[in-house]
C-alpha positions in Angstrom: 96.4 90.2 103.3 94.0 89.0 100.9 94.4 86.8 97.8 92.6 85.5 94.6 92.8 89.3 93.7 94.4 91.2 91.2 97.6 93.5 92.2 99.4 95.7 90.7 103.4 94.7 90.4 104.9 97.1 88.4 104.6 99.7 85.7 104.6 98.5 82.5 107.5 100.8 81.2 109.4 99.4 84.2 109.6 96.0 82.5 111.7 95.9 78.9 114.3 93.2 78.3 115.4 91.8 81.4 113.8 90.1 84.0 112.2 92.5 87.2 111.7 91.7 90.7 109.3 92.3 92.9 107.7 92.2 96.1 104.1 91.3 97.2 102.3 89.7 99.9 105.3 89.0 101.3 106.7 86.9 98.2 109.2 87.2 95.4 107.9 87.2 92.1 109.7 88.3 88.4 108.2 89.7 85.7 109.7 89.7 82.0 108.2 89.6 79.0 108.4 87.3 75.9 109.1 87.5 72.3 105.6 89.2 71.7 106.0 91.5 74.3 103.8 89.9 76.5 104.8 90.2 80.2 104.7 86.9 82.6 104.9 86.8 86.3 107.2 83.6 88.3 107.6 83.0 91.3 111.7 84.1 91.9 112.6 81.1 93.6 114.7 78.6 91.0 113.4 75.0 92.0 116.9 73.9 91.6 119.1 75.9 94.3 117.1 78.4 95.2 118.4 81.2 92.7 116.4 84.5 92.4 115.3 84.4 88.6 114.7 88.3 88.5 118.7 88.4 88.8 119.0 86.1 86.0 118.2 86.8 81.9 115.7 86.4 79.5 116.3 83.6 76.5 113.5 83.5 73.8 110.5 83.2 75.7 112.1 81.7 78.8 113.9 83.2 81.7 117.1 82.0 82.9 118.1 81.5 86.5 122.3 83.1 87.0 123.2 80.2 89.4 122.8 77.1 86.6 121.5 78.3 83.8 117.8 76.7 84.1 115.4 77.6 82.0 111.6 78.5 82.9 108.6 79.2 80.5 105.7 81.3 80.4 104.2 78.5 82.8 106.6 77.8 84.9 108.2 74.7 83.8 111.8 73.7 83.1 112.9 73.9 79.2 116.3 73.5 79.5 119.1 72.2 82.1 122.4 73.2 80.5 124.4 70.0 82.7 122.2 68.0 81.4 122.0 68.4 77.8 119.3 70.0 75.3 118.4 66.2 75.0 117.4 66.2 78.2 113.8 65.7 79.2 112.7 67.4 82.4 110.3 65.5 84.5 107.0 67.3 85.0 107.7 67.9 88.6 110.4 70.7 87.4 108.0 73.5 87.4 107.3 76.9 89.8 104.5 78.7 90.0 102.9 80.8 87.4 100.6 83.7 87.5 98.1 85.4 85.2 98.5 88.8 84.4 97.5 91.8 81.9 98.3 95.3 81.2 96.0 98.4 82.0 96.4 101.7 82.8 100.1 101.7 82.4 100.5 98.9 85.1 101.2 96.0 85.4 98.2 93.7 87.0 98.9 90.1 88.5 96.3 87.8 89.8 97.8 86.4 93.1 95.1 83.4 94.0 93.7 80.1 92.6 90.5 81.3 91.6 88.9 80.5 87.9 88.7 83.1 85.2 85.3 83.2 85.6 85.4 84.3 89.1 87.5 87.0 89.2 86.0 90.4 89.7 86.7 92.8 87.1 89.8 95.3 87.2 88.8 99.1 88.3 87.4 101.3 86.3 89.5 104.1 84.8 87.8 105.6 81.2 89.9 108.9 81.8 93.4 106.8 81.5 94.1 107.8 78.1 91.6 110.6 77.4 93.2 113.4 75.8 90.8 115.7 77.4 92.6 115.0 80.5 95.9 115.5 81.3 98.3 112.4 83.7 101.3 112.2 85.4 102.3 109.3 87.5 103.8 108.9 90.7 104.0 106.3 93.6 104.8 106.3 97.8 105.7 103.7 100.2 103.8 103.3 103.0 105.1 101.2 106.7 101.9 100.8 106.9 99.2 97.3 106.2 97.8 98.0 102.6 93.7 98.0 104.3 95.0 100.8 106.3 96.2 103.3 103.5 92.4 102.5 101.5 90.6 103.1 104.2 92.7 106.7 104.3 92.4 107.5 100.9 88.2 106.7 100.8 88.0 109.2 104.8 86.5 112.2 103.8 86.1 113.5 106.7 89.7 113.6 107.3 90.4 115.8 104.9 89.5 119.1 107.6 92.8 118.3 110.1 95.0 116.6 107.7 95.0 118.5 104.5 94.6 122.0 104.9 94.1 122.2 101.0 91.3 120.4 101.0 89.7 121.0 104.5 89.4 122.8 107.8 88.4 122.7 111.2 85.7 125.5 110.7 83.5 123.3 108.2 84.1 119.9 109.9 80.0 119.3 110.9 78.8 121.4 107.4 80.7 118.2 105.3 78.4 115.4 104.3 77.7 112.4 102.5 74.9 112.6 99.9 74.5 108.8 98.5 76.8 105.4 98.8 76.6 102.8 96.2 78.3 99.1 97.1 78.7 95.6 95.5 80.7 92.8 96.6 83.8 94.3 94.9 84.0 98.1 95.1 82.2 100.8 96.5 82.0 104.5 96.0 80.0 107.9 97.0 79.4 111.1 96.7 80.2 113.8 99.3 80.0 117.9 99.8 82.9 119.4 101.3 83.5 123.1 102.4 87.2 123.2 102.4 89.3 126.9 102.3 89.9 129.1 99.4 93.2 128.5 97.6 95.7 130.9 98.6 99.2 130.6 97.0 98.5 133.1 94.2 96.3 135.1 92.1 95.5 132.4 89.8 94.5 129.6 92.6 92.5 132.4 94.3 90.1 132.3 91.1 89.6 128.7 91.3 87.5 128.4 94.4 85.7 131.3 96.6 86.1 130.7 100.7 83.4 128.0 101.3 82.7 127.2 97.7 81.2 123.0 98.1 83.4 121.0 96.8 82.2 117.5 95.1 84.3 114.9 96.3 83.3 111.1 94.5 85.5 108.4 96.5 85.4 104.6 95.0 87.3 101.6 96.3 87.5 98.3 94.4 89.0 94.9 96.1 91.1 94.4 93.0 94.7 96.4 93.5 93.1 97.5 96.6 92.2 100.8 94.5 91.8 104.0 95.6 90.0 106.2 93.2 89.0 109.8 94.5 87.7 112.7 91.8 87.4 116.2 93.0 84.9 119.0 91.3 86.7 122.1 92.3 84.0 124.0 90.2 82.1 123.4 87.4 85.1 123.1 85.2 88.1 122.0 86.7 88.1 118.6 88.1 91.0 116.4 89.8 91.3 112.2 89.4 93.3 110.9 91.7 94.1 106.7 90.9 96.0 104.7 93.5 96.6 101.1 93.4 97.6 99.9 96.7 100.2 96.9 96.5 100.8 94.9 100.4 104.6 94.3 99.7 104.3 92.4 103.0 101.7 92.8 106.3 103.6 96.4 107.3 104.7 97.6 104.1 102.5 99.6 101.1 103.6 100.4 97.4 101.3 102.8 95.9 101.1 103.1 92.3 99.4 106.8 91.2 98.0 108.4 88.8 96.8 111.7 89.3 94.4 113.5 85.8 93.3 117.3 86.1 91.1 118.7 84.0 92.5 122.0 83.6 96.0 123.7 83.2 97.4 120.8 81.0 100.6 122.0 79.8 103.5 120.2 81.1 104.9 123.8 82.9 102.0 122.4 85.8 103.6 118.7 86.0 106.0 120.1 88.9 103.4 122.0 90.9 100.8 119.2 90.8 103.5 116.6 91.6 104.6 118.8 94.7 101.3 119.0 96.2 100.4 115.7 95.4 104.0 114.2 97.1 102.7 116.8 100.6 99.4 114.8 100.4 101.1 111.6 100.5 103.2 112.7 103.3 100.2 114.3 105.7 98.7 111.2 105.5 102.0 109.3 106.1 102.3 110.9 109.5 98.7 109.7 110.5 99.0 106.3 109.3 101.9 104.9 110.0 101.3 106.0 113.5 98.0 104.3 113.8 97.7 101.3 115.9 97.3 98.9 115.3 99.1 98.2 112.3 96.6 96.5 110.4 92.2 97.1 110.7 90.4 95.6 113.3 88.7 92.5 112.1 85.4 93.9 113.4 84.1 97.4 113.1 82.6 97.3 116.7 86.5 97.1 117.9 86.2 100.5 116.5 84.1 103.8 117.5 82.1 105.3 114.4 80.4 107.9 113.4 78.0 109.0 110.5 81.1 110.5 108.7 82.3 106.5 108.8 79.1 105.0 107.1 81.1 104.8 103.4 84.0 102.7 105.5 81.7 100.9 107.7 78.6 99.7 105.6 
């Protein structure tokens, strides 16, 4: 698991006025927020007794730990120690640790690391978040299965024609290619024409997409919330976003956090539909990964047969 990166924790309307646990990298952290609605991350283990802050409660701009009462800031150090007095001057010792976070995208983003400001890579980018001209619902999925494992899933193209047979088939397997990859240090994405089948449920799907119509498909991945960001051009004018921000809740466990934009049939009446397909995407892959072995990637490629399909993976 890799740190000095940002993660998402939770969603931002998860966290209102009492403390929150959660789970990453295989520690416990809470989350509440202070008096100006700023949200703070601790780690959930009271120096004291070991109490778990997260089942505690929030006091001005402190949280309070259920087993004595101790009182943490926005930092991490001890205001207040109810045996002892408000007189009472804890030493500078009686701290835990504190982590920096911010808000985007309706989540929730912690920096788990000891890296300066100045060296941390930027968050992913998402412009379409709050642009009316799209239309969002959220979702998430737990994975058993090592957080590299579900990116390197969600940026496979070539999976796509035995997995999802929405978005690919057999037939077309060899016609699908990459056309360019772009890379830095901290994300990467590229562009790729697919062939995949003409939707069949109804009338209205048929009319989206004609039996062998290319398909645009734009993967990205960014180190920070090991993000997953994948948009589809099913034509000219109707394009899907798909935004997932992979949390490692421990070495075999995932939390994705999703957010899926279309460009077309934006009334809420489509929320159910789009969720449903979405939740069968999630669980195609699901039977793939979590049967993968091993659990977690091979620290070198060359452990690893690859193709020209795996050059955006392997480069």
């Amino acid at each position: 698991m890799l740190i000095n990166l940002w993660y998402v924790a939770e969603w931002s309307d998860t966290v209102k006025d009492e403390p929150v646990h959660v789970r990453m990298l295989g520690q416990d952290f809470v989350l509440y927020r202070d008096t100006r609605g700023k949200v703070h991350c601790l780690s959930d283990v009271c120096l004291h007794r070991g109490g778990s802050l997260s089942h505690g409660w929030t006091r001005g701009d402190c949280v309070a730990c259920p087993y004595h009462g101790w009182r943490f800031n926005n930092e991490g150090r001890v205001t207040l120690v109810p045996s002892e007095g408000e007189d009472f001057t804890p030493p500078d010792r009686a701290r835990i640790d504190a982590y920096p976070t911010q808000e985007a995208y309706g989540m929730i983003w912690v920096f788990l690391g000891d890296a300066p400001e100045e060296e941390r890579f930027p968050l992913p980018e998402f412009p379409e978040y709050d642009d009316p001209n799209w239309k969002a619902l959220t979702d998430e999925w737990h994975w058993k299965s090592e957080a590299a494992r579900v990116v390197e899933n969600g940026i496979d193209i070539a999976h796509a024609s035995f997995v999802h047979p929405v978005f690919g088939m057999e037939a077309t397997a060899q016609e699908n290619h990459i056309v360019s990859i772009e890379k830095t240090d901290y994300y990467g994405k590229s562009e790729n024409l697919q062939y995949p089948p003409q939707f069949k449920e109804n009338w209205l799907r048929k009319r989206m997409r004609k039996e062998r119509q290319p398909t645009v498909t734009k993967p990205e991945w960014y180190l920070n919330g090991m993000t997953v960001r994948i948009q589809i051009d099913i034509n000219p004018k109707m394009s899907i976003i798909m935004f997932d921000a992979n949390t490692p809740v421990d070495e075999h466990n995932t939390r994705t956090f999703a957010t899926q934009l279309r460009s077309f049939f934006k009334a809420d009446f489509f929320d159910k539909g789009s969720r449903k397909r979405l939740r069968k995407i999630f669980a195609e892959d699901t039977a793939i990964i979590e049967r993968a072995a091993p659990n977690y990637l091979p620290e070198r490629l060359m452990n690893e047969m690859s193709v020209k399909d795996d050059k955006f993976m392997s480069t």
